[in-house]
BATIRO-404188 format. One record per residue (C-alpha): residue in one letter; x, y, z. Coordinates in steps of 0.25 Angstrom, whole numbers, m for minus. Last residue first. Example, Ala and Ser with C-alpha at 12.3 -4.5 7.8 and 13.67 -1.06 7.14 Angstrom:
<rs>
+------+-------+-------+-------+
! resn !    c1 !    c2 !    c3 !
+------+-------+-------+-------+
!    S !    55 !    m4 !    29 !
!    A !    49 !   m18 !    31 !
+------+-------+-------+-------+
</rs>
This chain:
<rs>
+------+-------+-------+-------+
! resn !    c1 !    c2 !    c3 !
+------+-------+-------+-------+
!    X !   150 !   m14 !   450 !
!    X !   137 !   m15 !   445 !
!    X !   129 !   m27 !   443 !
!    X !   125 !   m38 !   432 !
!    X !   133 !   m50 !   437 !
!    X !   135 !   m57 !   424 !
!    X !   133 !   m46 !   412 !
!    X !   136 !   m33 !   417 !
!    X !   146 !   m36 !   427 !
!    X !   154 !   m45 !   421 !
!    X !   153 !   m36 !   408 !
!    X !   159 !   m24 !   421 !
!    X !   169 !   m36 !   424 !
!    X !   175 !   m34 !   409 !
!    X !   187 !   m45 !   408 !
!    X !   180 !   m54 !   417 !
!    X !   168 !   m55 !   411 !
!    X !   173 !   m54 !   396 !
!    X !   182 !   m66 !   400 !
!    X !   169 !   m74 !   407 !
!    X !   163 !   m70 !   392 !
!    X !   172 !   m74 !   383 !
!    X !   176 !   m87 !   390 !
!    X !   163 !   m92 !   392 !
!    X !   159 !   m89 !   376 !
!    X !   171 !   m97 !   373 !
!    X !   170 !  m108 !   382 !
!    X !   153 !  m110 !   381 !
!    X !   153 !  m108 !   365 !
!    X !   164 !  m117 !   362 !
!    X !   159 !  m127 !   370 !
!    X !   145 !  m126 !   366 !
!    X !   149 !  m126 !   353 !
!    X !   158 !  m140 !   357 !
!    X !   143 !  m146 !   361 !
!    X !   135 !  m145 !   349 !
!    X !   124 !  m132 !   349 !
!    X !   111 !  m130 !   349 !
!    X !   105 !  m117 !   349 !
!    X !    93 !  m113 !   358 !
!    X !   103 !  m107 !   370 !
!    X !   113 !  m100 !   360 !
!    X !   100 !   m98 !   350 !
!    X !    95 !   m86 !   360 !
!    X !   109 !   m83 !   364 !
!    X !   108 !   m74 !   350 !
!    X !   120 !   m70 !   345 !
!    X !   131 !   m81 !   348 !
!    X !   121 !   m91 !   345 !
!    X !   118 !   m86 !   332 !
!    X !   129 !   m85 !   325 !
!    X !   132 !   m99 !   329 !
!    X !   119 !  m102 !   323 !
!    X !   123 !   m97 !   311 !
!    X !   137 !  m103 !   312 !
!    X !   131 !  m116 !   313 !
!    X !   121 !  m113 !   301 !
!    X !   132 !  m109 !   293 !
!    X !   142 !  m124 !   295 !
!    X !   130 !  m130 !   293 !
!    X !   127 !  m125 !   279 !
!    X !   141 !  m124 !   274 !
!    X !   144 !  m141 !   277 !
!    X !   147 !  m144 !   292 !
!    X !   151 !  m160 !   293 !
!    X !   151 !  m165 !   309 !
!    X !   160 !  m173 !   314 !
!    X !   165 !  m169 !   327 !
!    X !   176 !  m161 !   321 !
!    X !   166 !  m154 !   312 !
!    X !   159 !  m150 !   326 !
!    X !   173 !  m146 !   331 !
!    X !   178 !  m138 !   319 !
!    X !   162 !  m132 !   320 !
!    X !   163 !  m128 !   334 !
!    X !   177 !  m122 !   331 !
!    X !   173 !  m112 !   320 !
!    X !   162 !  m106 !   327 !
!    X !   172 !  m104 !   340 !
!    X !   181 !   m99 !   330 !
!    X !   171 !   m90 !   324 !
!    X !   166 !   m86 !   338 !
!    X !   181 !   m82 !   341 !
!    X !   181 !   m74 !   328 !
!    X !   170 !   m65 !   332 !
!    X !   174 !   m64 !   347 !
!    X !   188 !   m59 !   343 !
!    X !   182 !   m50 !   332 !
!    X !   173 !   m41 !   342 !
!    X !   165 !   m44 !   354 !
!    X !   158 !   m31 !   359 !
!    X !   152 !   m33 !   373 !
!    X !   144 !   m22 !   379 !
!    X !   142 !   m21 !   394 !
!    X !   128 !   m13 !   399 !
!    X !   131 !    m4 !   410 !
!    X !   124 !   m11 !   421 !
!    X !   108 !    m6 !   427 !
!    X !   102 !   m20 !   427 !
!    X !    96 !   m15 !   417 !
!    X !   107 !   m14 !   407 !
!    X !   113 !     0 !   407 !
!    X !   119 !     7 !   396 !
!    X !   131 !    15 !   399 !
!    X !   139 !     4 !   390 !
!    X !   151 !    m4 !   396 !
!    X !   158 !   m11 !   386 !
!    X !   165 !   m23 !   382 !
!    X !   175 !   m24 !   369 !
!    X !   179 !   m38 !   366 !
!    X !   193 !   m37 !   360 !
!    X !   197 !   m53 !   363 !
!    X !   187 !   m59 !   371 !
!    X !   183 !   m69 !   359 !
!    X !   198 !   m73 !   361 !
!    X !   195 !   m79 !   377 !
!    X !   183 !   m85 !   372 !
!    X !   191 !   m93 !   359 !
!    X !   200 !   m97 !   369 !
!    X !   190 !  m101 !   378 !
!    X !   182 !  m108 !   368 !
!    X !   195 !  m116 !   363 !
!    X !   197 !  m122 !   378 !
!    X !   183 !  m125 !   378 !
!    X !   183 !  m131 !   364 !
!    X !   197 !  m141 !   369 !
!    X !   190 !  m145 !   381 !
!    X !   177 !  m147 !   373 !
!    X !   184 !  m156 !   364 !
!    X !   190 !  m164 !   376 !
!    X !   176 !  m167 !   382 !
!    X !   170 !  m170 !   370 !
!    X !   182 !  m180 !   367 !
!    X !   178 !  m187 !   381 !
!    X !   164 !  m189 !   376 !
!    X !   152 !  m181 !   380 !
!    X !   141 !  m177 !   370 !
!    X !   130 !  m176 !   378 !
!    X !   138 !  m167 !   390 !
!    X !   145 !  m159 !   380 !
!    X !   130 !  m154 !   376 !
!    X !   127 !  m152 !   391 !
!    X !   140 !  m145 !   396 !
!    X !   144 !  m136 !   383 !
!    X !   125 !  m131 !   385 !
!    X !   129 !  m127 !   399 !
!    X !   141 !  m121 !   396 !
!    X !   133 !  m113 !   385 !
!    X !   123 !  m109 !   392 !
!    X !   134 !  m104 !   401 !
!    X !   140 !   m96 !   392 !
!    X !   128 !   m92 !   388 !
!    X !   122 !   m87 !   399 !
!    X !   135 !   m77 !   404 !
!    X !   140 !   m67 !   391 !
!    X !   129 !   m68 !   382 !
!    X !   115 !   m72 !   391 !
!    X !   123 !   m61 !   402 !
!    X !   123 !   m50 !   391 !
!    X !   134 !   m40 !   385 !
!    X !   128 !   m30 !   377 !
!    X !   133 !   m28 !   363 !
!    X !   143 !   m22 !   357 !
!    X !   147 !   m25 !   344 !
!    X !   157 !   m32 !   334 !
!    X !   150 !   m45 !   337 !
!    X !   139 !   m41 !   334 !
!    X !   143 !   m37 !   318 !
!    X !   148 !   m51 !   317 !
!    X !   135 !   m58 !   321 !
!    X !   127 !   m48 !   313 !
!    X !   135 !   m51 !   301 !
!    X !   136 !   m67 !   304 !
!    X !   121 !   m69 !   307 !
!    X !   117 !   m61 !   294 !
!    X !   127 !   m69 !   285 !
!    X !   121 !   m82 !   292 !
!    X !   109 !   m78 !   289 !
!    X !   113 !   m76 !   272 !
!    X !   121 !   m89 !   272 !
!    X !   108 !   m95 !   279 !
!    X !   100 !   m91 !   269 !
!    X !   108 !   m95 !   257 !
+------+-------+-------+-------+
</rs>
């Protein structure tokens, strides 16, 4: 019952930030996409076969598509609030297309850990979506969770997609998060 009632909590507060602002960062936007290459490249790297390789062809090709949707109706701003590297701070509100995006990514990940085999009663099946939850909002568990290596997968061509996307749709985000200076 408790974890019914947690993950309640973690699905209203993940919901309702999806639906605001909220500042743009470079540990979002560029050092977890790359964390998560890294961590694709290793975990794929102790599970290599052949099949491997093509399953991850076909899950990169799904997480850019799924990327590419998530950008959808994004909403990026430019506040008059200044960082302290003195740039207008840039506000990224994601919206329906993100949130139904990370539900099919959720979704996928676990059609491809059943397709390997593996049996996900209720239980399971709550506490993956828990700490699904909670990867995407704190990048504290991103770095200390572990995860199989199709997630990675998912996470790295998706999350790369969005955001090189978002860069080259909104030079002043660019600006903000990657090469912090003015014009």
């Amino acid at each position: 019952m408790g974890l019914w009632i947690f993950l309640l909590i973690l699905i209203y507060f993940f919901v309702k930030e999806t639906f605001e602002e909220e500042t743009a960062t470079r540990v979002s936007l560029v050092i977890i996409p790359i964390y998560s290459a890294l961590m694709m490249i290793f975990t794929i790297g102790q599970n290599f076969t052949p099949q491997t390789l093509l399953i991850t062809l076909g899950l990169i090709i799904v997480g850019i598509t799924v990327g590419l949707f998530q950008t959808k109706k994004v909403q990026v701003t430019v506040t008059d609030e200044l960082n302290k590297y003195q740039l207008p701070k840039v506000k990224i509100k994601r919206g329906w297309y993100y949130l139904i995006g990370w539900i099919a990514i959720f979704v996928i990940s676990i059609l491809v850990e059943m397709a390997y085999g593996a049996e996900i009663n209720h239980e399971e099946l709550s506490e993956k979506l828990a700490i699904e939850i909670l990867r995407d909002m704190s990048s504290i568990v991103m770095f200390t969770n572990e995860s199989s290596w199709f997630i990675w997968v998912l996470n790295f061509s998706s999350s790369w997609t969005y955001d090189t996307y978002l860069f080259f749709k909104y030079p002043k985000l660019r600006q903000y998060v990657v090469l912090r200076k003015k014009n």
